[in-house]
LOSEZA-526464 format. One record per atom (N, C-alpha, C, CB): x, y, z; atom name; residue in three letters. Coordinates in nm, 4 decimals. Atoms other than C-alpha are relative to their C-alpha. Glycine has a CB too. Example, Ala and Ser with C-alpha at 12.3 -4.5 7.8 and 13.67 -1.06 7.14 Angstrom:
2
u 0.0890&v -0.1190&w 0.0000&atome N&residu ALA
u 1.2300&v -0.4500&w 0.7800&atome CA&residu ALA
u 0.0900&v 0.1200&w 0.0000&atome C&residu ALA
u -0.0992&v 0.0027&w 0.1246&atome CB&residu ALA
u -0.0820&v -0.1190&w -0.0060&atome N&residu SER
u 1.3670&v -0.1060&w 0.7140&atome CA&residu SER
u -0.0770&v 0.1090&w 0.0730&atome C&residu SER
u 0.0414&v 0.0462&w -0.1415&atome CB&residu SER
***
This chain:
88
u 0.0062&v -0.1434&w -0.0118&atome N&residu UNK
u -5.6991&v -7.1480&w -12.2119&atome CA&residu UNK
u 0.0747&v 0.0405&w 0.1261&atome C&residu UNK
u -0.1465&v 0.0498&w 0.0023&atome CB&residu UNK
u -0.0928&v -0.0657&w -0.1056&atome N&residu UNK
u -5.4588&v -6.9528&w -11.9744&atome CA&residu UNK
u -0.1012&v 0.0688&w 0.0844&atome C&residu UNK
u 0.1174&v 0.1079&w -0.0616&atome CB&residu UNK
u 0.0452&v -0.0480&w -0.0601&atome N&residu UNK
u -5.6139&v -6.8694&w -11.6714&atome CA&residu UNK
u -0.0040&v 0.1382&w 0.0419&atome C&residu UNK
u 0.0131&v -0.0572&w 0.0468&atome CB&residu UNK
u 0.0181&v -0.0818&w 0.0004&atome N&residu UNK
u -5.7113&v -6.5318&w -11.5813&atome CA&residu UNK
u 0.0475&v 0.0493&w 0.1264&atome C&residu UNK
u -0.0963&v 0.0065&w -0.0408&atome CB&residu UNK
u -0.0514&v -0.0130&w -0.1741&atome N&residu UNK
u -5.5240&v -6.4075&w -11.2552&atome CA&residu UNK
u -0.0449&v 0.1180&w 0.0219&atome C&residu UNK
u 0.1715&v -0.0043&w 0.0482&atome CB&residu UNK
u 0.0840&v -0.1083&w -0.0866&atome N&residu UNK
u -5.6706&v -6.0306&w -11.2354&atome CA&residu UNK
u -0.1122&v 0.0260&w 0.0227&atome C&residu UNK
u 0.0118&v 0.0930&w -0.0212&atome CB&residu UNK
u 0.1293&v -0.0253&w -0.0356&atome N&residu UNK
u -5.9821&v -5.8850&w -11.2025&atome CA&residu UNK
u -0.1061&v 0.0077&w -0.1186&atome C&residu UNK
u 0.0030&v 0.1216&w 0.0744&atome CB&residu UNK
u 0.0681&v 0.0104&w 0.0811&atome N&residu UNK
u -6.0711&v -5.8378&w -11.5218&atome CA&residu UNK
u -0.1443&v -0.1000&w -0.0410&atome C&residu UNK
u 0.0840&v -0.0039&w -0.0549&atome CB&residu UNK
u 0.0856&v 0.0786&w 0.0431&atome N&residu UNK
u -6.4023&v -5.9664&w -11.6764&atome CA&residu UNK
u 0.0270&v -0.0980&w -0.0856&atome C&residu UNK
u -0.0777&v 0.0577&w -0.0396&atome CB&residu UNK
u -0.0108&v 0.1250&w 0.0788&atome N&residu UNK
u -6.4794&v -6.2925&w -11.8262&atome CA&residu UNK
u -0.1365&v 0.0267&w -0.1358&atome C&residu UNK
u -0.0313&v -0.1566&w 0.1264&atome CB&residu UNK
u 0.0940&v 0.0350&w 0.1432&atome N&residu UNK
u -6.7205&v -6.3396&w -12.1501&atome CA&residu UNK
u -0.0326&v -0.1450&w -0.0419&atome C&residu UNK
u 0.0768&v 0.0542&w -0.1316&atome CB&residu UNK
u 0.0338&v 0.1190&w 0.0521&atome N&residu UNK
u -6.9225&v -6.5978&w -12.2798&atome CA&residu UNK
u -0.0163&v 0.0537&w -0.1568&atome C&residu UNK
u -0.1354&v -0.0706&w 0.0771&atome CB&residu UNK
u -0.0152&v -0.0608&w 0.1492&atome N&residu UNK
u -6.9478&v -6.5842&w -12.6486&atome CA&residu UNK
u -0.0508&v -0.1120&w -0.1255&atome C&residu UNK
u 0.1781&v 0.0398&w -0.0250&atome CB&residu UNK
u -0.0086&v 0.1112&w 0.1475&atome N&residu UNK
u -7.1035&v -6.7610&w -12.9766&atome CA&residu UNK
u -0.0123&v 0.0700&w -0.0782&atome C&residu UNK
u -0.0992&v -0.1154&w -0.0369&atome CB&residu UNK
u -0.0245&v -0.0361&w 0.0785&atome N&residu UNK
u -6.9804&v -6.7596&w -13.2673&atome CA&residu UNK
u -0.0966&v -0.0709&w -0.1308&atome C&residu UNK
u 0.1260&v -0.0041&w 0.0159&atome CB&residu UNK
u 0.0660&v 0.0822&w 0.1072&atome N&residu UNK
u -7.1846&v -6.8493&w -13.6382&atome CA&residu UNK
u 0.1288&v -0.0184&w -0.0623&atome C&residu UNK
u -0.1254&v 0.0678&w -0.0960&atome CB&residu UNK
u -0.0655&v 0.0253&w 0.0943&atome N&residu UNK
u -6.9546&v -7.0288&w -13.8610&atome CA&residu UNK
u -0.0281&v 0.0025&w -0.1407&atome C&residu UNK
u 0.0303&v -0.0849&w 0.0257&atome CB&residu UNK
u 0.0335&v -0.0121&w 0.1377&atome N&residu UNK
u -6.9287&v -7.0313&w -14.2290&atome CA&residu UNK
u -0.1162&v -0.0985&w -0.0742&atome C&residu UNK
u 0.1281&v -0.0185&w -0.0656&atome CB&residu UNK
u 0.0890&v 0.1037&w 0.0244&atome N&residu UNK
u -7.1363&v -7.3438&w -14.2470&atome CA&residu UNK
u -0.1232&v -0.0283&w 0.0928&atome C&residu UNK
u 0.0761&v -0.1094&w -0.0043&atome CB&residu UNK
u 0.1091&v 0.0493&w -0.0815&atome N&residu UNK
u -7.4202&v -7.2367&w -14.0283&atome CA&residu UNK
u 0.0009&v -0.0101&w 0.1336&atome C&residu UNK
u -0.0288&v -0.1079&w -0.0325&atome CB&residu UNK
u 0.0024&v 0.0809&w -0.1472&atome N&residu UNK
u -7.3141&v -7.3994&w -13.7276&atome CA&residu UNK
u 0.0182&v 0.0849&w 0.1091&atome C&residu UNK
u 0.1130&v -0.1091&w 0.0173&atome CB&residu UNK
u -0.0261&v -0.0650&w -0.0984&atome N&residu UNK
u -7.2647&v -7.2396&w -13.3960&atome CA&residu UNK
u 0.1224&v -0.0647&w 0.1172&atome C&residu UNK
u -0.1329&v 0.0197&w 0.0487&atome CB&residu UNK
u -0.1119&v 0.0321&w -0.1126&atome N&residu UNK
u -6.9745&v -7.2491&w -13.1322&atome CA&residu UNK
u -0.0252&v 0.0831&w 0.1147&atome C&residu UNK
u 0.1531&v 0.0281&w -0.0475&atome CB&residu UNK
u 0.0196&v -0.0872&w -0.1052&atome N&residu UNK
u -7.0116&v -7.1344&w -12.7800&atome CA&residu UNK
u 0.1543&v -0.0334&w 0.0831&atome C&residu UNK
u -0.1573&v -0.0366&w 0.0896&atome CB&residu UNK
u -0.1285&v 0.0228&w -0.0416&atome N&residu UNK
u -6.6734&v -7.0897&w -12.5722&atome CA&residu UNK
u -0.0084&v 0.1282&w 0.1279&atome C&residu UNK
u 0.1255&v 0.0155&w -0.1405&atome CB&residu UNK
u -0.0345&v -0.1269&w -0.1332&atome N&residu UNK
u -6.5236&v -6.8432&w -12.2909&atome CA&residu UNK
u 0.1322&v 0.0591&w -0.0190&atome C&residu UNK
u 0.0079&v -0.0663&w 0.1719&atome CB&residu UNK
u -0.1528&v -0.1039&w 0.0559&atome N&residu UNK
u -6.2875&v -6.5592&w -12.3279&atome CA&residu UNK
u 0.0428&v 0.1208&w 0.1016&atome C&residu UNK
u -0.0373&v 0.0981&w -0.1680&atome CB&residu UNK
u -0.0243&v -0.1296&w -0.0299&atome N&residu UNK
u -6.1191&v -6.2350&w -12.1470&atome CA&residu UNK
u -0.0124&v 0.0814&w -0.1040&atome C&residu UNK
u 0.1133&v 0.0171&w 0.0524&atome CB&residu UNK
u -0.0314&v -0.1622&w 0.0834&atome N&residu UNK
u -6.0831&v -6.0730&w -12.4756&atome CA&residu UNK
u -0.0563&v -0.0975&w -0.0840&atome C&residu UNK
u 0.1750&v 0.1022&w -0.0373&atome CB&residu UNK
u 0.0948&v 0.0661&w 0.1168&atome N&residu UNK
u -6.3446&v -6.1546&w -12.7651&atome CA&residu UNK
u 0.0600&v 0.0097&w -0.1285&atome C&residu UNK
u -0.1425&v 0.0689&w -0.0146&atome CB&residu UNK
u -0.0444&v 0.0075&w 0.1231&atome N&residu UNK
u -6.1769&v -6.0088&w -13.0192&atome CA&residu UNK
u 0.1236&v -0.0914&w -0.0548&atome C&residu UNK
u 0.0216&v 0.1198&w -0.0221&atome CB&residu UNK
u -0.0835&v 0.0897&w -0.0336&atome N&residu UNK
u -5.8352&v -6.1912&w -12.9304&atome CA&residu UNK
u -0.0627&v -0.1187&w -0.0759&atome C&residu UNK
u 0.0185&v -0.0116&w 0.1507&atome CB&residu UNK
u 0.0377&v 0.1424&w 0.0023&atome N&residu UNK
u -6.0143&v -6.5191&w -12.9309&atome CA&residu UNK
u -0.1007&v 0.0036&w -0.1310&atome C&residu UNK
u -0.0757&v -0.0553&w 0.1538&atome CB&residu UNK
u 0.0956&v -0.0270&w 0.0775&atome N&residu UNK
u -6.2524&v -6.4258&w -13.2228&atome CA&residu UNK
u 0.1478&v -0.0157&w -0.1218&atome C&residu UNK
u -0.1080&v 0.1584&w 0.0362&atome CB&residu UNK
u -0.0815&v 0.0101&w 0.0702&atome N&residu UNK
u -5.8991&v -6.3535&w -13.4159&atome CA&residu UNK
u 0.0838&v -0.1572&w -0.0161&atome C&residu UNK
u 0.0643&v 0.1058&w 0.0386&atome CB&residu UNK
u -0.0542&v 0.1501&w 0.0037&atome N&residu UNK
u -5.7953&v -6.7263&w -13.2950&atome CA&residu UNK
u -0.0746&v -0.0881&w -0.0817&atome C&residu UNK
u 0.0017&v -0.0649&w 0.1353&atome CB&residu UNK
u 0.1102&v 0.0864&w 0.0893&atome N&residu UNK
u -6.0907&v -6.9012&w -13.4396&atome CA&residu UNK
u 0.0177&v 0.0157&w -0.1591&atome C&residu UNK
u -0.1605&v 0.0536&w 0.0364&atome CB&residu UNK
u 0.0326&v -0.0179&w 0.1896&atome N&residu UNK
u -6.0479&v -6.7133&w -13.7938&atome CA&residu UNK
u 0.1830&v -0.0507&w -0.0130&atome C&residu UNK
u -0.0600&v 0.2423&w -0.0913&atome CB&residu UNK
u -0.1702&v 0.0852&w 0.0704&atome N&residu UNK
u -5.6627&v -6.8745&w -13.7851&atome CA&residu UNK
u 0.1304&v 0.1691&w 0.0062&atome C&residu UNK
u -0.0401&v -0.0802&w -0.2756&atome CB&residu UNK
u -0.0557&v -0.1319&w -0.0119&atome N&residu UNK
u -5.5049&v -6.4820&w -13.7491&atome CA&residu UNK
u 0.0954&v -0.0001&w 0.0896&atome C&residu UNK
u -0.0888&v 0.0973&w 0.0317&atome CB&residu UNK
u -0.1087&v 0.0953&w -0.1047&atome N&residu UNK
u -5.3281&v -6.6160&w -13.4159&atome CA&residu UNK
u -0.0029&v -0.1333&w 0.0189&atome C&residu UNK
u -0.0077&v 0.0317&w 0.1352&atome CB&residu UNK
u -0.0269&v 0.1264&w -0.0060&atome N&residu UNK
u -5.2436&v -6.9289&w -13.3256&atome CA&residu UNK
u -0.0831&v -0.0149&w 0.1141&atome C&residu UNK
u 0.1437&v -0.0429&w 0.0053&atome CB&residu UNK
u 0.1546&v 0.0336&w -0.0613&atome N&residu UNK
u -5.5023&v -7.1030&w -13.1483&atome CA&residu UNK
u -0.1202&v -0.0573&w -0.0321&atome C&residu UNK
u -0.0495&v 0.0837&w 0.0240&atome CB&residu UNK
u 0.1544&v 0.0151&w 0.0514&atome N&residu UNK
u -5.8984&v -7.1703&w -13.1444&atome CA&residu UNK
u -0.0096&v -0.1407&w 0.0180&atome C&residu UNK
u -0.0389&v 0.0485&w -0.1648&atome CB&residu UNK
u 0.0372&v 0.2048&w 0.0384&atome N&residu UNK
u -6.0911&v -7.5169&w -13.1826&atome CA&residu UNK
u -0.0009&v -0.0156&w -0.0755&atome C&residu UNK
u -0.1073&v -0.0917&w 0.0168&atome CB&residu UNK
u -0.0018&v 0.1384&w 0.1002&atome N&residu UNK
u -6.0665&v -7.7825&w -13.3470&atome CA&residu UNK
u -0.1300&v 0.0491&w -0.1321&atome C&residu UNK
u -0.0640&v -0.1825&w 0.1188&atome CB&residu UNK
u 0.1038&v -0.0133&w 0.0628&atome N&residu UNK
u -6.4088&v -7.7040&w -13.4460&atome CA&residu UNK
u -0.0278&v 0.0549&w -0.0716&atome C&residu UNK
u -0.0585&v 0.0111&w 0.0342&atome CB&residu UNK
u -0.0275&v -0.0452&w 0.0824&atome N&residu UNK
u -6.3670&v -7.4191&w -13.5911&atome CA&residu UNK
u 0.0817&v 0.0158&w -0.1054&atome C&residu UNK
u -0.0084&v 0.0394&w 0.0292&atome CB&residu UNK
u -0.1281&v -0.0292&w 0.1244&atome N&residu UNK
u -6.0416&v -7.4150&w -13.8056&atome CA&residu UNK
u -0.0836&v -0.0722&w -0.1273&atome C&residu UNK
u 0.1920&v -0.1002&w 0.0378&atome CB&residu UNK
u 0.0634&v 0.0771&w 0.1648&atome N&residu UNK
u -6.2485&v -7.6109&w -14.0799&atome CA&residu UNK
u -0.1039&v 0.0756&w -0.0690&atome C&residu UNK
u -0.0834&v -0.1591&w 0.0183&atome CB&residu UNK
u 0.1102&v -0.1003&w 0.0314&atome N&residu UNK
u -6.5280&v -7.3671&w -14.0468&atome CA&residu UNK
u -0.0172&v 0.1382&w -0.0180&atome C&residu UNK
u -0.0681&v -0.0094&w 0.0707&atome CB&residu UNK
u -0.0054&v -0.1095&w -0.0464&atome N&residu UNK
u -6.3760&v -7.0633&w -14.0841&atome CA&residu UNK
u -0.0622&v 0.0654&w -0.1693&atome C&residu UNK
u 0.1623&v 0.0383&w 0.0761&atome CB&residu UNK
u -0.0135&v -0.0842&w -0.0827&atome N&residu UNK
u -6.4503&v -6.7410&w -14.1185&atome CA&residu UNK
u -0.1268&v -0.0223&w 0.1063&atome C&residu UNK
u 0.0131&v 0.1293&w -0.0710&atome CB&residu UNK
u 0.1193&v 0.0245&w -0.1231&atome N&residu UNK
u -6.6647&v -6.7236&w -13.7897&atome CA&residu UNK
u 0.0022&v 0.1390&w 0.0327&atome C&residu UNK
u 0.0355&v -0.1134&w 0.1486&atome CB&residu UNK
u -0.0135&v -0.1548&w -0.0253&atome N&residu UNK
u -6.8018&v -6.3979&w -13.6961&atome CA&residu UNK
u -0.0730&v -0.0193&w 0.1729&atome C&residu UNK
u -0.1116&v 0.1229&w -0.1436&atome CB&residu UNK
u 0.0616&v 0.0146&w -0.1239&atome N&residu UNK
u -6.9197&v -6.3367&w -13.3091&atome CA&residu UNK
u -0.1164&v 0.0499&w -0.0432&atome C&residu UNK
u 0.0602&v 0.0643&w 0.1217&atome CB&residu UNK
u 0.1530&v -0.0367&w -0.0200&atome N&residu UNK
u -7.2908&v -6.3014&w -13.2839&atome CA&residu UNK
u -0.0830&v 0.0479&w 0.1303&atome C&residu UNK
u -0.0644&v -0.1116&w -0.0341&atome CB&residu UNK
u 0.0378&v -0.0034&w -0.0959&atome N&residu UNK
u -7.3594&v -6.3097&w -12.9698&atome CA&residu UNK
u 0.1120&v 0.0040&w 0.1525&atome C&residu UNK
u -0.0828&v -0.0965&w -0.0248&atome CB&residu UNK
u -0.0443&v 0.0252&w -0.1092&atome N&residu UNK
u -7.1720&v -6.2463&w -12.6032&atome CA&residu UNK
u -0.0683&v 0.0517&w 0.1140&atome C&residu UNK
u 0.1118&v 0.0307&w -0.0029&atome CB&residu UNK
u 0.0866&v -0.0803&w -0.1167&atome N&residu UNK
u -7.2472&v -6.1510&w -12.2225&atome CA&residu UNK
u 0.0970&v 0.0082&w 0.0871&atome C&residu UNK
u -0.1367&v -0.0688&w 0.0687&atome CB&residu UNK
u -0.1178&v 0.0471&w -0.0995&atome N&residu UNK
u -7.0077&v -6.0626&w -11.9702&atome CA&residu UNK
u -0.0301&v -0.0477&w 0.1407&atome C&residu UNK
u 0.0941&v 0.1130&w 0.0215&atome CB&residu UNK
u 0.0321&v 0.0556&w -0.1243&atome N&residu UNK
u -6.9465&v -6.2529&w -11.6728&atome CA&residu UNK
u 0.0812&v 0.0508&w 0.1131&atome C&residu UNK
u 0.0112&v -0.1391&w -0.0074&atome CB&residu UNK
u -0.0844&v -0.0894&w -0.1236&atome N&residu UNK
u -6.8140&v -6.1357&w -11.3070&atome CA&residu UNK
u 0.1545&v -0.0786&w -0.0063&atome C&residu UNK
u -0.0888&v -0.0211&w 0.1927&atome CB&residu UNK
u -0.1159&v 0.0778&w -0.0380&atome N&residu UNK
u -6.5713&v -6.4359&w -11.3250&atome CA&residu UNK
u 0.0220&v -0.1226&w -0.0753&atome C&residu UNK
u -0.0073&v -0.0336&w 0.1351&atome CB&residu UNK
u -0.0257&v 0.1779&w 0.1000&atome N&residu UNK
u -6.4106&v -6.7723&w -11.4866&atome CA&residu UNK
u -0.0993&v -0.1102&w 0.0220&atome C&residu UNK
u 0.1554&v -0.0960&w 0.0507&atome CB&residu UNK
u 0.0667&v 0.0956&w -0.0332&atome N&residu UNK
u -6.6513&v -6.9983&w -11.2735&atome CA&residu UNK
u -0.1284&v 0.0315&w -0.0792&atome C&residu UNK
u -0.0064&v -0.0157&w 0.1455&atome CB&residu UNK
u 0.1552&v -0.0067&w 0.0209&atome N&residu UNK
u -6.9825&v -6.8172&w -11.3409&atome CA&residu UNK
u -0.0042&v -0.0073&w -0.1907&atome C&residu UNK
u -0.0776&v 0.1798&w 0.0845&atome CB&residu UNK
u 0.0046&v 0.0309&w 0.1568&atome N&residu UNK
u -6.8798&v -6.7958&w -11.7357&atome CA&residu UNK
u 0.0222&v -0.1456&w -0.0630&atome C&residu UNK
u 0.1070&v 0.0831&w -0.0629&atome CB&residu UNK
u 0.0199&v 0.1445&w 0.0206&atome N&residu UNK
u -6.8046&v -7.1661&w -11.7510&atome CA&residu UNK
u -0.1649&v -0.0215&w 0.0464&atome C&residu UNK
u 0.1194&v -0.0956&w 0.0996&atome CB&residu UNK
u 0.0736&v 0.0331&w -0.0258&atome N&residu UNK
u -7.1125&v -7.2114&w -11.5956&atome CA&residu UNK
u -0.1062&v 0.0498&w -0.0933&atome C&residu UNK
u 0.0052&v 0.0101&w 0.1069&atome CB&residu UNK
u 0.1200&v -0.0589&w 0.1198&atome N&residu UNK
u -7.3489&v -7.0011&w -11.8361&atome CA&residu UNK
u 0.0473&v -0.0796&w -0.1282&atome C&residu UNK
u 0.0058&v 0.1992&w -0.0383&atome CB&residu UNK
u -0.0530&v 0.0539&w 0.0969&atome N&residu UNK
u -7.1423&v -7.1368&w -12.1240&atome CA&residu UNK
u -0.0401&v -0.1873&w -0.0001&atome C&residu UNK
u 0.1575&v 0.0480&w 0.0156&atome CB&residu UNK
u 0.0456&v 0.1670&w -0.0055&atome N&residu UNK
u -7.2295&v -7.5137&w -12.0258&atome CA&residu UNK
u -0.1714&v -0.0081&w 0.0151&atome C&residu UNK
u 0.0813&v -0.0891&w 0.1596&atome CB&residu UNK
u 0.1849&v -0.0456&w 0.0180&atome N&residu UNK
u -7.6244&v -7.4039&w -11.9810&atome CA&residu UNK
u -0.0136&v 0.0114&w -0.1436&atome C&residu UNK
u -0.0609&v 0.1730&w 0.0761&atome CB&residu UNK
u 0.0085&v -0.0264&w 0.1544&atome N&residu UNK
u -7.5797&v -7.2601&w -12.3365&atome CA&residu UNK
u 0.0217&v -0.0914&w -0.0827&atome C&residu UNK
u 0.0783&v 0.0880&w -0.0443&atome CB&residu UNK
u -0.0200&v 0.1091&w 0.0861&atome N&residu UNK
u -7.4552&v -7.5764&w -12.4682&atome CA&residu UNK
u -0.0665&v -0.0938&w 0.0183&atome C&residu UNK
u 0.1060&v -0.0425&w -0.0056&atome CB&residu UNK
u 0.1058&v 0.0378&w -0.0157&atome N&residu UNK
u -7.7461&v -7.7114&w -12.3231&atome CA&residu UNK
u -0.1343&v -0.0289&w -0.0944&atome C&residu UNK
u -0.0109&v 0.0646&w 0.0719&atome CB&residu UNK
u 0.0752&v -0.0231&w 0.0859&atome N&residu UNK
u -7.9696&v -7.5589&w -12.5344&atome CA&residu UNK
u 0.0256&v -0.0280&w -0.1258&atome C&residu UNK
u -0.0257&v 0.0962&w 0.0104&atome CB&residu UNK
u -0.0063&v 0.0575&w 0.0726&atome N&residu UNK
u -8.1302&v -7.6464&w -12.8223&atome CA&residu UNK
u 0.0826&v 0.0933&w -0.1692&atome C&residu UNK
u -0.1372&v -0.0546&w 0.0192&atome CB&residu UNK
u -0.0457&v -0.0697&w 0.1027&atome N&residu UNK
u -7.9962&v -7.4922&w -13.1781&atome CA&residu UNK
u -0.1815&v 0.1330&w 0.0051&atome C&residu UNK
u 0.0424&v -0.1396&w -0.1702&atome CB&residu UNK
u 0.0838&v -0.0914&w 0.0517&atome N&residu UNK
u -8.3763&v -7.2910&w -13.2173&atome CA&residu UNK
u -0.0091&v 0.0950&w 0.1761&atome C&residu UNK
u -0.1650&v -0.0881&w -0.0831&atome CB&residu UNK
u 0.0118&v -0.0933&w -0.1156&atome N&residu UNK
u -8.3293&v -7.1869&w -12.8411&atome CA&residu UNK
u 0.1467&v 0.0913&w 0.0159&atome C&residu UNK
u -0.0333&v -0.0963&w 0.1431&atome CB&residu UNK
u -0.1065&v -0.0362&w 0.0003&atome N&residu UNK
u -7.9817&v -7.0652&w -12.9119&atome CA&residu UNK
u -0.0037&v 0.1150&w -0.1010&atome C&residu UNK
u 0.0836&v -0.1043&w -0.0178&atome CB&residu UNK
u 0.0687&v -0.1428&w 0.0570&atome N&residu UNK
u -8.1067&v -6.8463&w -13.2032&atome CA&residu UNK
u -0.0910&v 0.0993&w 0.0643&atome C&residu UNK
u -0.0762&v -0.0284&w -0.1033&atome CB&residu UNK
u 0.0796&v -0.0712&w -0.1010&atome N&residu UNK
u -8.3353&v -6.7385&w -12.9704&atome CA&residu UNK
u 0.0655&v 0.0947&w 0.0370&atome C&residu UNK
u -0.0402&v -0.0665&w 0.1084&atome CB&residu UNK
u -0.0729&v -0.0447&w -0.0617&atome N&residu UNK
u -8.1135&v -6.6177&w -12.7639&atome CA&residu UNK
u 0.0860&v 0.1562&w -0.0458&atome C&residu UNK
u 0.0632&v -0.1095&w 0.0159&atome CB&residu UNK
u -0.0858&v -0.1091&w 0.0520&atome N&residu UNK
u -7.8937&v -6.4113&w -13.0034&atome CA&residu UNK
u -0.0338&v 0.0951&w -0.0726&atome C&residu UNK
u 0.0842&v -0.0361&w -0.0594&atome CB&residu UNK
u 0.1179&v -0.0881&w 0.0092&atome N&residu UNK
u -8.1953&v -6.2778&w -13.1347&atome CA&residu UNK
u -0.0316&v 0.1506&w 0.0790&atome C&residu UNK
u -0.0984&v -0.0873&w 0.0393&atome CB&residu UNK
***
C-alpha cells in the first residue's frame, strides 16, 4: 500500500466476503480499496479476489498510519464471534 504523505485520515476496515469470511485491512479511502477487493481496480488481496463480491461492514477512522496498523492487528486478534461483535 502507498504510503500516505498528508494529513489526511487513515481507516481501519472489515470487509464480509461472499463466503462468510471476514477481512480486516487499512485504507485512506474505503471506497477506493473496497472497489480493489471487488476486482473494479487493480489491486486488493490475495484473499479476497476468490471471495468476491465483499461488501464493507464495518470501519473506524484513525488519526494516522501507525495507530490504524495498530487497531487493525488487535482486530486480527480477535476471535471471529468477537469480531461480529464488534460490527454489531
Amino acid at each position: 500500500m502507498v504510503k500516505n504523505t498528508d494529513l489526511s485520515s487513515w481507516y481501519v476496515y472489515i470487509v464480509k466476503c461472499v463466503d462468510g469470511t471476514l477481512y480486516t485491512g487499512v485504507t485512506t479511502d474505503i471506497q477506493r480499496r473496497l472497489r480493489q477487493h471487488n476486482g473494479d481496480l487493480e489491486g486488493g488481496a490475495k484473499y479476497t479476489r476468490v471471495r468476491r463480491p465483499v461488501q464493507v461492514v464495518w470501519h473506524e477512522e484513525q488519526p494516522n498510519q501507525s495507530s490504524a496498523c495498530q487497531r487493525e492487528a488487535a482486530i486480527k486478534k480477535l476471535s471471529r464471534a468477537e469480531k461480529l461483535s464488534l460490527i454489531d
